[in-house]
Wavefront OBJ file of the C-alpha trace (Angstrom):
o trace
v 8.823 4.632 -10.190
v 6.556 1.591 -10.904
v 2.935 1.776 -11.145
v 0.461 -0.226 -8.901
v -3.127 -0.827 -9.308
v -5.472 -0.450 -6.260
v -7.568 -3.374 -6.209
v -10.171 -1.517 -4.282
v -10.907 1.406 -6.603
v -8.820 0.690 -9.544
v -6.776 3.858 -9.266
v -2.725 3.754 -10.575
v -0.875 3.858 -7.524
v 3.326 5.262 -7.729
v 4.988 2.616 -5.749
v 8.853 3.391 -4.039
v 11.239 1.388 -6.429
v 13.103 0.281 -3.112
v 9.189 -1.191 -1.569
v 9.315 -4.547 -0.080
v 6.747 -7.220 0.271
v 4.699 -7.422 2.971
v 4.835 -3.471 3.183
v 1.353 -1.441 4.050
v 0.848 1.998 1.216
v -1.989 3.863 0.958
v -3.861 4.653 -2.009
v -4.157 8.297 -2.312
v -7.729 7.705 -4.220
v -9.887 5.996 -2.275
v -7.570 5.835 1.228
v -7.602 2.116 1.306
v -4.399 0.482 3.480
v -2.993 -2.022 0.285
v -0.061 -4.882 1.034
v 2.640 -4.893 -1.444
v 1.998 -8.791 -2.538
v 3.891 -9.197 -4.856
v 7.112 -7.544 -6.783
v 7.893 -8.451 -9.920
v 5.478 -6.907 -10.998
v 4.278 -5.031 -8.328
v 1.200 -6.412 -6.803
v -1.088 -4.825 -4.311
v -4.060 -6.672 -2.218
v -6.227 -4.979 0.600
v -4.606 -5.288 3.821
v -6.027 -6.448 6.950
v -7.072 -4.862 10.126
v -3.670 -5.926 11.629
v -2.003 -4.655 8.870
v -3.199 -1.525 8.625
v -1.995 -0.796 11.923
v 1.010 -0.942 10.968
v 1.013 1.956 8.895
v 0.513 4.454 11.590
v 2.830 5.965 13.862
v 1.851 6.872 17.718
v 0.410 9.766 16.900
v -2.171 8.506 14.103
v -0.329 9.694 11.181
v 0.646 7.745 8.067
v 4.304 6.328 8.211
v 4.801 5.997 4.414
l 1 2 3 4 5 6 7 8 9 10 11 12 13 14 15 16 17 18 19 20 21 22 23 24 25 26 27 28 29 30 31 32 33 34 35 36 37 38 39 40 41 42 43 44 45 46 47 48 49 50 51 52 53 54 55 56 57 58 59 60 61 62 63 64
């Protein structure tokens, strides 16, 4: 599984080996939404309020 840094608190974050670009994670440190940016390596920035929404469902729960 590759590794990830959060750019908000600096925290390794276990990214999905099959993770795309553009995809919204959470880190499980500080609970900031992060876009997958880039792949090779993996590269993380903090998403935007749009963005974010993305990664809940109807119900207010985290998707991924």
């Amino acid at each position: 599984m590759p590794l990830a840094v959060c750019p908000e608190c600096e925290a390794e974050i276990h990214v999905e080996d099959d993770v795309d670009k553009g995809e919204i994670i959470r880190c499980e440190e500080c609970e900031t939404a992060l876009e997958v940016v880039g792949l090779d390596p993996i590269e993380l920035d903090i998403a935007s309020e749009d963005d974010e929404e993305e990664y809940y469902d109807d119900e207010g729960e985290g998707r991924y």
